[in-house]
C-alpha angles and dihedrals in degrees: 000000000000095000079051097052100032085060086046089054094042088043104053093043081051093052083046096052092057103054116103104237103151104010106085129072105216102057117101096235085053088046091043090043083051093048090046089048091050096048088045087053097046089053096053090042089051088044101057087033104245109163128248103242121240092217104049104018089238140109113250139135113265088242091065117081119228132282111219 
């Protein structure tokens, strides 16, 4: 019954581990974790004063290049 349940166990984590959850581009939890990551990003940016570039419409350092 362990050998059984112990499969079951390794099975399933395996099945998990093989969903795509984060890695695509279209879904809406990958869309909202980008947004999240941009607005993190805008709020640390704001805080050390670094200053919203005409050009792009991001924060970034005048020695990066720009993203788009």
């Amino acid at each position: 019954m362990v050998p059984l349940l112990a499969a079951t166990l390794i099975g399933t984590g395996w099945m998990l581990w093989l969903l795509p959850f984060g890695r695509c581009p279209q879904c809406d939890q990958c869309q909202a974790e980008k947004v999240a990551t941009e607005r993190a990003e805008a709020q640390v940016s704001r805080l050390y004063g670094i200053p919203l570039c005409p050009a792009c419409g991001r924060h970034h350092g005048r020695e990066e290049g720009h993203w788009r």
